[in-house]
ZANU-736358 format. One line per field, with one value per residue (C-alpha): residue number from 1; residue in one letter; chain; x, y, z. Coordinates in Angstrom, 2 decimals, decimal comma. Last residue first. Layout:
# ZANU-736358
resi	c(NUM | ...)
resn	c(A | ...)
chain	c(A | ...)
x	c(X | ...)
y	c(Y | ...)
z	c(Z | ...)
***
This chain:
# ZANU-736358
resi	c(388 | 387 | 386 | 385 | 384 | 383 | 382 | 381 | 380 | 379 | 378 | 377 | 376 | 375 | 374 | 373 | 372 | 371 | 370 | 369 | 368 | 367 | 366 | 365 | 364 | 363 | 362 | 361 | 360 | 359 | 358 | 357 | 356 | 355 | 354 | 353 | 352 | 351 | 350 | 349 | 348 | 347 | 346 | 345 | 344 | 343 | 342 | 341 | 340 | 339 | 338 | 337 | 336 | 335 | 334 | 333 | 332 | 331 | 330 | 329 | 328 | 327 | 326 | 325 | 324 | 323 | 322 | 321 | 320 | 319 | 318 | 317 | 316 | 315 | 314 | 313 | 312 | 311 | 310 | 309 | 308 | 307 | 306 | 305 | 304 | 303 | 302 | 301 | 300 | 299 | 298 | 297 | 296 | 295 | 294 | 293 | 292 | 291 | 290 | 289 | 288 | 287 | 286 | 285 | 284 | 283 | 282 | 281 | 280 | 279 | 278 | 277 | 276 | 275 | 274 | 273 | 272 | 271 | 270 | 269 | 268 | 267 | 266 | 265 | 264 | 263 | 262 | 261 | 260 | 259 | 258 | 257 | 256 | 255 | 254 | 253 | 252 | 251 | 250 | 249 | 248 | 247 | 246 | 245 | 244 | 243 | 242 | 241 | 240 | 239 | 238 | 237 | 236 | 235 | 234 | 233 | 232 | 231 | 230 | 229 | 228 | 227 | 226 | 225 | 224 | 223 | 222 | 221 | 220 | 219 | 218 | 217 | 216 | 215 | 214 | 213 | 212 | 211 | 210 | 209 | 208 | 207 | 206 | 205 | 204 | 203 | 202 | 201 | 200 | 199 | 198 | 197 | 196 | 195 | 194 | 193 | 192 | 191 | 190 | 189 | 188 | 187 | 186 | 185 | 184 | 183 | 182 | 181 | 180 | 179 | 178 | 177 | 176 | 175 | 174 | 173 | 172 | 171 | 170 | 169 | 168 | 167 | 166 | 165 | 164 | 163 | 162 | 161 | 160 | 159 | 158 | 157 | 156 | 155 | 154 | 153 | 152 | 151 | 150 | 149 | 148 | 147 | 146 | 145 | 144 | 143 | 142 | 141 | 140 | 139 | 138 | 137 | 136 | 135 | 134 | 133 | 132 | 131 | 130 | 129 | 128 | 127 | 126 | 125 | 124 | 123 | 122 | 121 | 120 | 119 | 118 | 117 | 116 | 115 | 114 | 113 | 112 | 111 | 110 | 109 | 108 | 107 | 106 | 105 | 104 | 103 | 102 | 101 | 100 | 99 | 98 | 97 | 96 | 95 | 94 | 93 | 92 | 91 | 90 | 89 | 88 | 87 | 86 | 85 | 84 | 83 | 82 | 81 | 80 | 79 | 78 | 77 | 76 | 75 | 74 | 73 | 72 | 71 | 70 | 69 | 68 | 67 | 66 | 65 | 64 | 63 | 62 | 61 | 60 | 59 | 58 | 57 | 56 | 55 | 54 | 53 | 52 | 51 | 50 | 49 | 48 | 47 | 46 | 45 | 44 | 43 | 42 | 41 | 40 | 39 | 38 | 37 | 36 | 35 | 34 | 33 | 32 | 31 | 30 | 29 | 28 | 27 | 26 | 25 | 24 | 23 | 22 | 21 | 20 | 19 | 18 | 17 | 16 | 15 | 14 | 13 | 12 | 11 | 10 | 9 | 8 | 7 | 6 | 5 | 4 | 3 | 2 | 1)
resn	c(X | X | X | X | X | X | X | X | X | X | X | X | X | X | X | X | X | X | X | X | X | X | X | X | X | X | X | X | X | X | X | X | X | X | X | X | X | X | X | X | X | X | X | X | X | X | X | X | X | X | X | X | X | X | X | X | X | X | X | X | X | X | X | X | X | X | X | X | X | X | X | X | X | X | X | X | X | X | X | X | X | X | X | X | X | X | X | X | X | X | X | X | X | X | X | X | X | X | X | X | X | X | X | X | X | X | X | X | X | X | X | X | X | X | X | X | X | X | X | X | X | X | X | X | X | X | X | X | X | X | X | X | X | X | X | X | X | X | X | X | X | X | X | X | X | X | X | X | X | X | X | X | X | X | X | X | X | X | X | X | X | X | X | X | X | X | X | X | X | X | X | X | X | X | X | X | X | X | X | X | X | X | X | X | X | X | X | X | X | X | X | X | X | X | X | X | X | X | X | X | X | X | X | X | X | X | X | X | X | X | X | X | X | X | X | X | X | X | X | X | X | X | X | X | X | X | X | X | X | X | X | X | X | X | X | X | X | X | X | X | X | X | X | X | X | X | X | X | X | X | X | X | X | X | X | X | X | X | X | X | X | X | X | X | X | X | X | X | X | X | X | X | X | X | X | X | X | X | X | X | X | X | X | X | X | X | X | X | X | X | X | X | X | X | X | X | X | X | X | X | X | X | X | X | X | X | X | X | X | X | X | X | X | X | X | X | X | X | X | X | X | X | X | X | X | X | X | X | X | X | X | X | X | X | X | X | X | X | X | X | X | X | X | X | X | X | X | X | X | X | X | X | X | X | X | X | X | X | X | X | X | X | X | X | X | X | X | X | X | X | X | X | X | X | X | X | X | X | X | X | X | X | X | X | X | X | X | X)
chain	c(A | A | A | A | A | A | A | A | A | A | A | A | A | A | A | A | A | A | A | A | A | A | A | A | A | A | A | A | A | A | A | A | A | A | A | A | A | A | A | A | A | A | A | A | A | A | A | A | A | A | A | A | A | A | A | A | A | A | A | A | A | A | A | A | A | A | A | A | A | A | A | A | A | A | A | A | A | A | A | A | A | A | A | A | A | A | A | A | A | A | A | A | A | A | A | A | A | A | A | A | A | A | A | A | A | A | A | A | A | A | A | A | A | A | A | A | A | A | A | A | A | A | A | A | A | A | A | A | A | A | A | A | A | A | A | A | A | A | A | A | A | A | A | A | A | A | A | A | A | A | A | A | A | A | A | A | A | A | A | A | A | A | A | A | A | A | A | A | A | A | A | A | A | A | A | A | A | A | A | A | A | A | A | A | A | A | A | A | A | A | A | A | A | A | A | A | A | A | A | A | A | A | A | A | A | A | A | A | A | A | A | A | A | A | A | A | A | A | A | A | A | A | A | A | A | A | A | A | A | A | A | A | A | A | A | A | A | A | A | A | A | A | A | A | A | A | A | A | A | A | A | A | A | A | A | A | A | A | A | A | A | A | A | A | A | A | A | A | A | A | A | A | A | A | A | A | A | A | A | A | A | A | A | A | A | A | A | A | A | A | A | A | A | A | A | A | A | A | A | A | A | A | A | A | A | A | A | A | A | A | A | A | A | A | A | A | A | A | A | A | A | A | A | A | A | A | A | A | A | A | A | A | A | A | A | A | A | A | A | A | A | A | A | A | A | A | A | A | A | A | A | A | A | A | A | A | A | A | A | A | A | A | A | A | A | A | A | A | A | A | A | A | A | A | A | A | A | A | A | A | A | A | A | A | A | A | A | A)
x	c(109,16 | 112,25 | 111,69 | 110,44 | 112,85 | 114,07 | 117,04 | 119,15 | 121,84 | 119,44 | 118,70 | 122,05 | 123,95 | 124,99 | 127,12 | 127,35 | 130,32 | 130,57 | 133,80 | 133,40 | 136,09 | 139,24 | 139,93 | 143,04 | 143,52 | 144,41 | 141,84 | 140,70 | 138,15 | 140,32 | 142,91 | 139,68 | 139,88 | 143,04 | 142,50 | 139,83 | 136,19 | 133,87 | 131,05 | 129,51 | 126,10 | 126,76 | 123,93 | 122,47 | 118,88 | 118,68 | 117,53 | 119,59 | 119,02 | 122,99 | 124,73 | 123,71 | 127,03 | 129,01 | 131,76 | 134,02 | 135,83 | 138,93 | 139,68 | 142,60 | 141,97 | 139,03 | 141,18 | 139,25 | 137,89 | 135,49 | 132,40 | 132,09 | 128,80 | 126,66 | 124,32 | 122,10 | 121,55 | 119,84 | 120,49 | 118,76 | 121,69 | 123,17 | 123,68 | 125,92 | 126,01 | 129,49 | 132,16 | 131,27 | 131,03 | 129,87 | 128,02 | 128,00 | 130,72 | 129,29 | 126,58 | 122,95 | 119,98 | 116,53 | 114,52 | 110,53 | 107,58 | 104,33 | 102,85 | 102,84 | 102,68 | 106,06 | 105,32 | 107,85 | 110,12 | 113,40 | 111,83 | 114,17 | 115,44 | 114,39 | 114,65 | 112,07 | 112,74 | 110,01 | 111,56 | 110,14 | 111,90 | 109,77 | 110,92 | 110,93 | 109,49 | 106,33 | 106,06 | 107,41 | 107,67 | 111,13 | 114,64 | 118,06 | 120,22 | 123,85 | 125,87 | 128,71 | 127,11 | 127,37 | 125,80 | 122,99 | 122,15 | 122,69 | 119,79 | 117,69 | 116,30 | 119,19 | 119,53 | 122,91 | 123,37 | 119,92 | 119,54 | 122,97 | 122,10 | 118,91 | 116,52 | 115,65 | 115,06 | 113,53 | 114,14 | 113,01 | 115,00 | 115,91 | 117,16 | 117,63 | 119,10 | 118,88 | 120,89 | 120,22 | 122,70 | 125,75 | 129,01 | 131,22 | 129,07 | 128,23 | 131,80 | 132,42 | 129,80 | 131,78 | 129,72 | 128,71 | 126,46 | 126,16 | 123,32 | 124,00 | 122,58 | 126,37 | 125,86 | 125,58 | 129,15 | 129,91 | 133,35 | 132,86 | 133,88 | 135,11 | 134,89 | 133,22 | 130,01 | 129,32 | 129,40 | 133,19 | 134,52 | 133,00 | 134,57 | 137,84 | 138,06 | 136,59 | 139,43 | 142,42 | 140,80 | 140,78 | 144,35 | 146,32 | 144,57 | 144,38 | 141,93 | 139,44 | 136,24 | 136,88 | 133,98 | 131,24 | 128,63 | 128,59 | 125,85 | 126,12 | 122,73 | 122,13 | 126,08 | 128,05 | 129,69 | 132,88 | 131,89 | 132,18 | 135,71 | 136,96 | 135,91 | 137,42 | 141,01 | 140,35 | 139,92 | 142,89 | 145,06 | 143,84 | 144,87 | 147,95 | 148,60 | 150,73 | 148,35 | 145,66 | 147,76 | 149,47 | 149,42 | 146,92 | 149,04 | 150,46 | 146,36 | 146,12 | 144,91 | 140,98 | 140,36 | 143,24 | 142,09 | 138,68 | 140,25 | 142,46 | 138,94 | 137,01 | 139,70 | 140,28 | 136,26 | 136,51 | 139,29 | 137,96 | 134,49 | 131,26 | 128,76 | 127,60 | 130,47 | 133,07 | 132,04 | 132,25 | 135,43 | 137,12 | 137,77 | 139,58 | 141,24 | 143,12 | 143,91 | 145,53 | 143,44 | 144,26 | 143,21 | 139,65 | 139,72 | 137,40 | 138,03 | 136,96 | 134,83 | 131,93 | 131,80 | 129,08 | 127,39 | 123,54 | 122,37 | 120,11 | 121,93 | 124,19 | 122,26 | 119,62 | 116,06 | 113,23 | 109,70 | 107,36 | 104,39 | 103,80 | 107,46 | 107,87 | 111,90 | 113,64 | 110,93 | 112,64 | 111,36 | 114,75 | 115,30 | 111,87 | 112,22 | 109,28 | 108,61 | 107,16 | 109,40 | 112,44 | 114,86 | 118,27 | 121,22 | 119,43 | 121,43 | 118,89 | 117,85 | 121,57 | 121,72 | 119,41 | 120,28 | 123,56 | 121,69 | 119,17 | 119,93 | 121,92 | 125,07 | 123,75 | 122,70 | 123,18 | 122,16 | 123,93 | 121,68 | 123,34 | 121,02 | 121,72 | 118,05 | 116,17 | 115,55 | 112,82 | 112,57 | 109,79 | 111,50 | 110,52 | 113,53 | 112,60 | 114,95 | 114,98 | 114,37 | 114,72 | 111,81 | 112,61 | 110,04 | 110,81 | 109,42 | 111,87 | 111,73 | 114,67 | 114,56 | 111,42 | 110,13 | 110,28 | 109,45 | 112,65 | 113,69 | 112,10 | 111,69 | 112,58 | 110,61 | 110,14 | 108,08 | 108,10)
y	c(114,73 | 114,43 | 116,71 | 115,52 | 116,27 | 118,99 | 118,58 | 121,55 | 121,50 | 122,20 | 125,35 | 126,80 | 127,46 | 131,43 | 132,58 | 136,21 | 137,88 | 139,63 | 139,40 | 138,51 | 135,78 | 136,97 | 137,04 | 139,11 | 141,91 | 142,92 | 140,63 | 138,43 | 136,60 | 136,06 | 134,21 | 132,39 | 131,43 | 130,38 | 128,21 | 126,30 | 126,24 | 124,40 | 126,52 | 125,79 | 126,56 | 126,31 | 129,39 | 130,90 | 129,27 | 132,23 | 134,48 | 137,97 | 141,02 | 141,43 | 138,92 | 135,28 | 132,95 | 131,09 | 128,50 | 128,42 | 124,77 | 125,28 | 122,48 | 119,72 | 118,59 | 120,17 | 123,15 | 125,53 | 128,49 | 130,66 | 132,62 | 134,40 | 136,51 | 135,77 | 137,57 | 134,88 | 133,57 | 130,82 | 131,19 | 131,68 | 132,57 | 136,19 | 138,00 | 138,03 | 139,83 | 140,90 | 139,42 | 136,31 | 132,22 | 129,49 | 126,75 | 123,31 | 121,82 | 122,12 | 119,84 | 120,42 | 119,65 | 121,43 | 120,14 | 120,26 | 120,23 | 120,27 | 123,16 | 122,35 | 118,79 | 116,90 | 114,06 | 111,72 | 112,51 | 114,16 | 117,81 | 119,90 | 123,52 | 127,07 | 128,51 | 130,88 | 133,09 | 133,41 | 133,61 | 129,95 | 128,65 | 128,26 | 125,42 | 124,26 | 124,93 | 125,56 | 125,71 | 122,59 | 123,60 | 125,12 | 123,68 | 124,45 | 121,75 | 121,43 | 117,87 | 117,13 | 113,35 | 114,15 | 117,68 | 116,10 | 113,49 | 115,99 | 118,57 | 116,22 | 114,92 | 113,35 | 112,10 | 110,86 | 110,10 | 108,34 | 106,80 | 104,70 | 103,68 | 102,07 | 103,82 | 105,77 | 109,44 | 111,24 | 108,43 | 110,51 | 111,27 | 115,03 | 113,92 | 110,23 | 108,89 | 105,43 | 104,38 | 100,63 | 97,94 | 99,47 | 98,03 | 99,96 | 103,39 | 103,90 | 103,36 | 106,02 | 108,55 | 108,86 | 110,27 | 106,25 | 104,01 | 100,44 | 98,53 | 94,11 | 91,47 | 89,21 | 87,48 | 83,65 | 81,71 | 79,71 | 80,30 | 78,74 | 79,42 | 82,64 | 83,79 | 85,33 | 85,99 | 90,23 | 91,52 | 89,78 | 91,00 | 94,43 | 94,76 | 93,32 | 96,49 | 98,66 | 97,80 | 98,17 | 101,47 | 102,82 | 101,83 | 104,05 | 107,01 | 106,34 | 104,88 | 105,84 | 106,46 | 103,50 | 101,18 | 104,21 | 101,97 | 98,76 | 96,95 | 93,03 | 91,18 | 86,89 | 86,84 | 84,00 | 84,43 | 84,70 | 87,61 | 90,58 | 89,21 | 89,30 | 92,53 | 93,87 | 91,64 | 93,70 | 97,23 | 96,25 | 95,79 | 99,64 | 100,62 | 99,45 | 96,43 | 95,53 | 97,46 | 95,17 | 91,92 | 89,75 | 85,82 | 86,01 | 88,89 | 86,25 | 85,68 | 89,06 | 88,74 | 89,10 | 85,94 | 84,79 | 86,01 | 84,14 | 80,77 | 81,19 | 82,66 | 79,19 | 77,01 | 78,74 | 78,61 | 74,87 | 74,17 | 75,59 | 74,17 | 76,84 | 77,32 | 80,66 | 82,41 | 80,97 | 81,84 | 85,32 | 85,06 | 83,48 | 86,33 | 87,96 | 85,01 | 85,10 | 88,77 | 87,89 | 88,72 | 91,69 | 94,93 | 93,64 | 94,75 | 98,38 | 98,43 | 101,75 | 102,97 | 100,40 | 97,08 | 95,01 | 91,61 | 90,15 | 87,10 | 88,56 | 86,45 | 89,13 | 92,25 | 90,73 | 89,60 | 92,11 | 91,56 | 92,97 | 92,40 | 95,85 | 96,62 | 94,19 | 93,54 | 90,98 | 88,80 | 85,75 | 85,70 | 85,64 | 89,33 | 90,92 | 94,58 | 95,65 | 99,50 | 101,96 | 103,88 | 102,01 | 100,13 | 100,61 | 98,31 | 95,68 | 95,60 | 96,95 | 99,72 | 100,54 | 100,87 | 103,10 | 105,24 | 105,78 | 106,63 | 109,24 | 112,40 | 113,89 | 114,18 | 114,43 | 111,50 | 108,54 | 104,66 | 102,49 | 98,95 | 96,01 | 93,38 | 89,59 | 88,93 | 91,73 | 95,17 | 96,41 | 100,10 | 101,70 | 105,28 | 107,51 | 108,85 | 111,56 | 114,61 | 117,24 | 115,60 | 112,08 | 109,84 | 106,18 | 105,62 | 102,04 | 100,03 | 97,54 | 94,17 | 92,30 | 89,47 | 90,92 | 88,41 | 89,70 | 93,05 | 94,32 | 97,17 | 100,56 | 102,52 | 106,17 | 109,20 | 108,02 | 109,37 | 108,61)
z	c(89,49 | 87,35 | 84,82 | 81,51 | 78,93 | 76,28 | 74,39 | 73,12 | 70,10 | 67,59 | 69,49 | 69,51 | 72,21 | 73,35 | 76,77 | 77,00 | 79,42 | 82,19 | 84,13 | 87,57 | 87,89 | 85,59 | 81,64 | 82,02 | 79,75 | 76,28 | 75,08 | 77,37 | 75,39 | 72,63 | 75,21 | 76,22 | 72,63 | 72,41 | 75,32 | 73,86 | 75,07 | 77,10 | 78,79 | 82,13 | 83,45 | 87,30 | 88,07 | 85,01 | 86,31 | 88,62 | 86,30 | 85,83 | 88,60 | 89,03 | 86,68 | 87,44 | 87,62 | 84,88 | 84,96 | 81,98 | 81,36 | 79,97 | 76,62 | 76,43 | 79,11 | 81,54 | 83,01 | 85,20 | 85,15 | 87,46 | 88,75 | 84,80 | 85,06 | 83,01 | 80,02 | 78,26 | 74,80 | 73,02 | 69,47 | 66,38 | 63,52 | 63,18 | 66,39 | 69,27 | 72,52 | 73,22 | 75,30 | 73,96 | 74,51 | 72,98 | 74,39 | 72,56 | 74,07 | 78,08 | 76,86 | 76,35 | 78,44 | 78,84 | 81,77 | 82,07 | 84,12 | 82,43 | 81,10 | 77,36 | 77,58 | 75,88 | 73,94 | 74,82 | 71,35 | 73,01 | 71,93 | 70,76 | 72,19 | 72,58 | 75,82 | 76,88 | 79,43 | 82,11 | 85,34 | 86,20 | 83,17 | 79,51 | 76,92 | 73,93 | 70,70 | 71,82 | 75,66 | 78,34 | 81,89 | 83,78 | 84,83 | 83,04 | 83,31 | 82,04 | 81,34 | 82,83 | 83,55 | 87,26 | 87,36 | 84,63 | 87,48 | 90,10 | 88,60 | 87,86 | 84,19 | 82,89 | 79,00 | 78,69 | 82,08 | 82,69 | 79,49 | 79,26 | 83,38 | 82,65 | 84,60 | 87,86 | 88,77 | 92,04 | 94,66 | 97,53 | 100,83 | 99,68 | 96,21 | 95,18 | 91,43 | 90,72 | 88,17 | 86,20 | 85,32 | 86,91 | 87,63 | 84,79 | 83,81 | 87,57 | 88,78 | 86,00 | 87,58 | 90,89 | 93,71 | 94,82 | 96,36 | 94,87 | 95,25 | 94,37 | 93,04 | 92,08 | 88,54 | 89,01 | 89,29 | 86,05 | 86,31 | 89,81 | 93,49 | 92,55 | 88,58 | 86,31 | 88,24 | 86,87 | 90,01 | 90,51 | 87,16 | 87,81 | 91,52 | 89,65 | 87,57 | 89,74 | 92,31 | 89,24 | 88,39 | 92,53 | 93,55 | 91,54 | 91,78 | 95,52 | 97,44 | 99,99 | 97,55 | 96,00 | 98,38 | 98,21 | 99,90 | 98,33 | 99,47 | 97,85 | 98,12 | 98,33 | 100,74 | 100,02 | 103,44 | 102,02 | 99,77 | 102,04 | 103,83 | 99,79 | 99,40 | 102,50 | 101,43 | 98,27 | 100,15 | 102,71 | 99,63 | 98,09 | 101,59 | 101,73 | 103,79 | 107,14 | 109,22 | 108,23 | 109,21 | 107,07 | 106,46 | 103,40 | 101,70 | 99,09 | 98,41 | 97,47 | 93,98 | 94,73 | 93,29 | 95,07 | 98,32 | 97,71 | 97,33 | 100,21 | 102,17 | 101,33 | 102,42 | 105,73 | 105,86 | 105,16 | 107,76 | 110,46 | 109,94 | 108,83 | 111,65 | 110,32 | 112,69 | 110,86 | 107,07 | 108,49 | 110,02 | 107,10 | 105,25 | 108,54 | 108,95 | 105,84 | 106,13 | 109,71 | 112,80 | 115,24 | 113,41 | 112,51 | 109,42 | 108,76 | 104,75 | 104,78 | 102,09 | 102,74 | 101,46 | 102,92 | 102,63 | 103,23 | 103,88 | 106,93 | 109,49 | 110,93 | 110,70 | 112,41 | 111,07 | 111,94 | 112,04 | 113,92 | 111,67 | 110,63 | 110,51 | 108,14 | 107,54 | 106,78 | 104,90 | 102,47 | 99,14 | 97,82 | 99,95 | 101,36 | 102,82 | 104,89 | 106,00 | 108,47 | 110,91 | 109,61 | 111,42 | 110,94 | 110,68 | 108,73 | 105,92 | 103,85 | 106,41 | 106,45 | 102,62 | 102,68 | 105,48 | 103,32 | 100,58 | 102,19 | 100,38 | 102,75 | 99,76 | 96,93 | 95,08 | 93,22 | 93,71 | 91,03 | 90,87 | 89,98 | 88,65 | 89,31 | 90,55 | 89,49 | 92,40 | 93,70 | 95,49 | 97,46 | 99,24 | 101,85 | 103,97 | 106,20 | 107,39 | 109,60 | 113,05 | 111,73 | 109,84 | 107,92 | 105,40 | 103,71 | 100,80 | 100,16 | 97,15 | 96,26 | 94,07 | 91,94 | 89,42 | 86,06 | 84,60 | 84,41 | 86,59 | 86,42 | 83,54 | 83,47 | 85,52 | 89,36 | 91,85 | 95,61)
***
């Protein structure tokens, strides 16, 4: 596993996993640690070992070689034979579906899991009406799951997650069901939860959780720190400000709507594998000529010809235009390699107005395939280390 941005703070790890986890076509090999009340964003495409994860964490897997330790508590050591079930590992979920069990009430749903620790009757009923209103569904506590919407079934979820005071919260892609509607007021209270203001106390601790998502603004609101995993490996970690404004994968800059082009560092920017030089400014690490690089500049700052241009240094490239779509008030322009052109060309996008790509068209219809020259200036390029 390599990682290219800092890792989390330097105190006391809460949670600690190194895992390898090995399928016919894939392997997972990953060391993580995590700070007590940190939420950790975990990004990626999709096969790229979150899920599997998350069920290692909560115990629904067992890895080929690993050992997670929660509180100081072992889970998992593989080496030792240890594994703690599923159910007494501390440890809550919140997956996409809400997955109630479809013949107890809301209310008793919540209290299940405070129930099956031992919990009295009338403490875990207690415990769930408190949690219900946190959630604002405690008027729903009397209904059953096909009796709620689905952004009602996510809180009442939420809610069932938290009743057994759970050390780690895995949130595996818990908006991805809802509606439009549903989804801000859910991140909304998801954030007010992970961040302890509220539930049993206003002075509740902040909730440790991982949260897997596609959806770059749950990262911005609940996460302390991205991780970002390609092909089983965590590939890119840091704070989550640094990581999707200055990415150094491929998804991470795909996700922040930023573009990518790959290669190693050269004077005054950088060289891809086909041999263009891109011209761009160094982000201040000390770049290595030779090492592996990523320049990154923003949709905005490409314009876009039907001609080559000239006058000041730019970085230009023929494309092929692969398709439009609205972005706003702007249309994004999606490019593809011409016929023998470098590879890199692929999913750069342009931003531009739509009296422009009415100047584009001309007396004809700007349509996918037309060739066209997309330019950005220097000054406008950053150049990174590539995630490794």
């Amino acid at each position: 596993m390599s990682t290219t941005h800092g890792a989390a703070d330097s105190a006391e790890p809460f949670l600690e996993l190194t895992a390898t986890v090995r399928r016919r076509e894939f392997t997972l090999d990953v060391s993580l640690s995590v700070a007590r009340g940190e939420v950790v964003a975990v990004l990626g495409p999709n096969g790229s070992g979150k899920s599997t994860l998350l069920g290692v964490l909560a115990g629904l897997l067992r890895p080929d070689v690993g050992r997670v330790v929660l509180a100081g508590t072992v889970l998992t050591d593989t080496a030792a034979g240890v594994h703690v079930p599923t159910h007494h590992r501390g440890v809550g979920l919140l997956a996409q579906q809400a997955l109630l069990f479809p013949h107890l009430t809301a209310l008793a749903n919540v209290a299940f899991g405070p129930r099956c620790h031992g919990v009295g009757r009338r403490v875990a009923a207690e415990r769930a009406g408190r949690l219900l209103a946190e959630v604002d569904v405690a008027e729903l506590a009397s209904r059953r799951p096909s009796q709620l919407s689905g952004g009602q079934a996510q809180r009442v979820a939420l809610a069932r997650a938290l009743a057994g005071q759970p050390e780690l919260l895995l949130l595996d892609e818990p908006l991805a069901a809802l509606d439009v509607d549903s989804a801000p007021a859910l991140r909304g209270l998801l954030r007010r939860v992970m961040r302890g203001s509220g539930l049993d106390s206003p002075d509740s601790p902040k909730t440790t959780g991982l949260l897997v998502t596609h959806d770059v603004l749950d990262a911005l609101v609940l996460a302390d720190r991205v991780i970002v995993m390609t092909d089983g490996s965590i590939v890119e970690q840091g704070r989550t400000r640094d990581v999707l404004t200055r990415p150094r994968s491929p998804f991470a800059a795909r996700i922040a709507g930023l573009n990518l082009v790959p290669g190693v560092g050269s004077a005054g920017g950088l060289r891809t594998a086909d041999g263009t030089a891109v011209a761009g400014q160094d982000a201040g690490e000390g770049l290595a000529d030779g090492s592996a690089a990523v320049a990154v500049f923003p949709p905005s700052a490409v314009a876009v010809f039907r001609d080559r241009p000239d006058g000041s240094p730019r970085n230009v490239v023929e494309v092929r235009l692969a398709g439009m779509e609205p972005r706003g008030e702007v249309i994004r322009l999606r490019a593809e390699p011409v016929d023998g052109g470098p590879p890199w060309v692929a999913g750069l996008a342009a931003d531009v107005t739509p009296a422009a790509v009415a100047d584009l068209a001309g007396a004809e219809v700007l349509a996918p395939g037309a060739r066209l020259w997309f330019a950005v200036k220097a000054t406008e390029v950053q150049v990174h280390a590539a995630a490794r």
